[in-house]
C-alpha positions in Angstrom: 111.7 111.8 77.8 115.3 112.8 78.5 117.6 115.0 76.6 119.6 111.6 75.8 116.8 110.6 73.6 115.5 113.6 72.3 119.1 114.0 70.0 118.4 110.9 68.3 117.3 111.4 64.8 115.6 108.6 62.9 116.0 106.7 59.9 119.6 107.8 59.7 122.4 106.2 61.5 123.6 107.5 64.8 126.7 107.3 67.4 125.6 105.8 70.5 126.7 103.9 73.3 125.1 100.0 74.2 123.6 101.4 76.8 122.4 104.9 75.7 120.5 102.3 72.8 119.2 100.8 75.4 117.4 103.8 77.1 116.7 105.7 74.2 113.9 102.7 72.4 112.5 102.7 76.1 110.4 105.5 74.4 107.2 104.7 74.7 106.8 106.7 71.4 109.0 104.2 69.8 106.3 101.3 70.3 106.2 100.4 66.5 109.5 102.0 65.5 112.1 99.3 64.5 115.3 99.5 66.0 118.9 98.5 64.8 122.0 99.0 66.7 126.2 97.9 65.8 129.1 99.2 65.9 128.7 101.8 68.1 125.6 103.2 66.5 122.2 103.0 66.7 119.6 103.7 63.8 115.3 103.8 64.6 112.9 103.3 61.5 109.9 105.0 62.3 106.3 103.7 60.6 104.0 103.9 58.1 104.6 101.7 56.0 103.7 102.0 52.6 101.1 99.9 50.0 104.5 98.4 47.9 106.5 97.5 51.1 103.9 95.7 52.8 102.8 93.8 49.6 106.2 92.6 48.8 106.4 91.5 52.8 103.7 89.7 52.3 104.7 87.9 49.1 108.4 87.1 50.5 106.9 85.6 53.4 104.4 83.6 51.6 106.9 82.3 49.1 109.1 80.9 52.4 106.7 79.5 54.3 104.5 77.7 50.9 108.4 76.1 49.8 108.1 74.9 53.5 105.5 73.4 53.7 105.3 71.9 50.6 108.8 70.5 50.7 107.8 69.5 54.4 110.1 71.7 56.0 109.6 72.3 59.4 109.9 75.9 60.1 108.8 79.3 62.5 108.5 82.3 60.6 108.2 85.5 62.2 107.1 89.0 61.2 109.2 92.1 63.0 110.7 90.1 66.0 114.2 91.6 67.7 116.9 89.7 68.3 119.5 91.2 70.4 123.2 90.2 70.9 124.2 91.8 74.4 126.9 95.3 73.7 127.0 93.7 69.6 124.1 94.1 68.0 120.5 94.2 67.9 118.3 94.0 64.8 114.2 93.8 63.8 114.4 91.8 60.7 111.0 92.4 58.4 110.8 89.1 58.4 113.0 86.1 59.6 113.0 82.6 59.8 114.1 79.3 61.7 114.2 75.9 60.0 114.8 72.2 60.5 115.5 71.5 64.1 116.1 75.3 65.1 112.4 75.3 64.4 111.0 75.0 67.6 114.0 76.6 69.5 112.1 79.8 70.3 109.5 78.8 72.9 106.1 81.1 73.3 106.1 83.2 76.0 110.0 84.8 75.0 110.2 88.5 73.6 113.4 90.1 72.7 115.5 86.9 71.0 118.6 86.9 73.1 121.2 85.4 71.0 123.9 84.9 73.7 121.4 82.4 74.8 119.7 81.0 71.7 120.3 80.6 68.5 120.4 83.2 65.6 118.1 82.6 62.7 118.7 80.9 59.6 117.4 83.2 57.6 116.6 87.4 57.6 114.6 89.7 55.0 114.6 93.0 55.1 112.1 94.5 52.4 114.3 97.5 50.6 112.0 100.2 49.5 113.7 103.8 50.7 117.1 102.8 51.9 118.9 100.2 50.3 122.1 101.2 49.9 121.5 100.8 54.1 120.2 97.2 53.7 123.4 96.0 51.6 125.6 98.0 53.6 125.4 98.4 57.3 122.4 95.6 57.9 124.6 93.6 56.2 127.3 93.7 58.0 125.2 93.9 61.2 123.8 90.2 60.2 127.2 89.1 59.5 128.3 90.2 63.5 125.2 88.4 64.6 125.9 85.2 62.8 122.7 84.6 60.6 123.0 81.9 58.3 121.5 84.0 55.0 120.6 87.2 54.3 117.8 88.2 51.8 117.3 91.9 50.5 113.9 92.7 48.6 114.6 95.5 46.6 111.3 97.1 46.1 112.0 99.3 43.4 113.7 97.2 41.5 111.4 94.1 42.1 114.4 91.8 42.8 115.7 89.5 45.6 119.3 90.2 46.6 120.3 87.0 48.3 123.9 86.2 50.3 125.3 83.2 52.6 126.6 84.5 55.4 129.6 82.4 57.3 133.1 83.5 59.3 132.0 86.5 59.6 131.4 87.7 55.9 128.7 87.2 53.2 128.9 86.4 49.5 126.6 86.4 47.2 124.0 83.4 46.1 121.6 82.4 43.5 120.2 79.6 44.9 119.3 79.6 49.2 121.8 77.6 50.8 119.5 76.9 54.0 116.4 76.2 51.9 118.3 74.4 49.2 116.6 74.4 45.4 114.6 77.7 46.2 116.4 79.7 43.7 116.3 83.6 43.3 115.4 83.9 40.0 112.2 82.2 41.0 111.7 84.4 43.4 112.6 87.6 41.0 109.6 85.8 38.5 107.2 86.1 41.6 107.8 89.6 42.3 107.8 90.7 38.9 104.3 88.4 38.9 102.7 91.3 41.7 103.0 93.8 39.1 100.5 92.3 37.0 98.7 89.8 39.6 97.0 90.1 42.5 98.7 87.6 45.7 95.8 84.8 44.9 97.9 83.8 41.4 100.7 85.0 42.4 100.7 82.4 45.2 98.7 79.5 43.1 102.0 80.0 40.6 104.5 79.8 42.9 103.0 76.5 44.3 102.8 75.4 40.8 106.2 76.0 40.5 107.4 74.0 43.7 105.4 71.4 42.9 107.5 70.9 39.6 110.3 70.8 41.4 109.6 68.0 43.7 108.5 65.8 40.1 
């Protein structure tokens, strides 16, 4: 490993060139690291991850993909993928999603998401637990540059879904998804306050109960 990529702290924002980025996640230590880069910086998240994080990743996604399916949505949900936008921006979403006709845009056999070629995702989550002041601040403006169409933060701590529409290159904030339309947050907020007394069997059986009002 060079020099180059031996200064590189993680889970702090760095300066960096595109292509310095480039060679420094060619780490073969980095393997399961996520990786961000914009603006002329670059920022890796190294693993583990810990017991509340990966429950409320698992909840977030199940919530999407159940209001999907039930609502007969077609969609692709994907757990950790990159998306890069060549000398822009690259990002590894915890989870992200594509709907509708963008469903089946992403064809098997394709690994870094290369959005000068395809397009970006309607949907990103990061799951907040030990930075997110980062999430709403520099991932957010990272999201805007790559032109998702919404951008969800689960704040861990404070068991809530921050939720914003992204469009000309800015965000505001939402209470109801604009790209999965009648999915509001507070629904969401009354799932995640659900895992703290539930285990993801009910917590899941309730939010289908809920969807299913919905469509009645």
């Amino acid at each position: 490993m060079s020099n180059l990529q031996l200064q590189f702290p993680t889970d702090t924002w760095v300066k960096a060139t595109w292509d310095e980025y480039l060679q420094a996640i060619e780490d073969p230590r980095l393997e399961k690291a996520k990786c961000y880069y914009h603006n002329g910086q670059l920022r890796i998240e190294m693993p583990p991850i810990g017991h509340d994080h990966a429950c409320d990743h698992t909840i977030i996604m199940l919530a999407v993909s159940l209001f999907c399916i039930l609502k007969g949505i077609d969609f692709k949900g994907m757990d950790n993928c990159t998306y890069r936008k060549k000398e822009v921006g690259e990002a590894q979403p915890d989870a992200s999603y594509y709907f509708g006709e963008d469903a089946d845009a992403i064809t098997y056999g394709t690994s870094i998401i290369d959005l000068d070629r395809y397009p970006p995702p309607d949907l990103v989550i990061e799951v907040a637990n030990t930075s997110p002041s980062d999430d709403k601040g520099e991932k957010r403006i990272l999201y805007e540059a790559l032109d998702v169409s919404e951008y969800w933060i689960l704040d861990v701590k404070n068991v809530q879904v921050i939720a914003f529409a992204v469009a000309d290159g800015g965000s505001k904030r939402i209470s109801e998804s604009q790209v999965l339309p009648g999915l509001t947050i507070s629904l969401l907020n009354q799932a995640f306050r659900g895992t703290r007394q539930m285990n993801q069997r009910l917590v899941g059986a309730w939010l289908m109960e809920q969807f299913q009002k919905a469509n009645e």
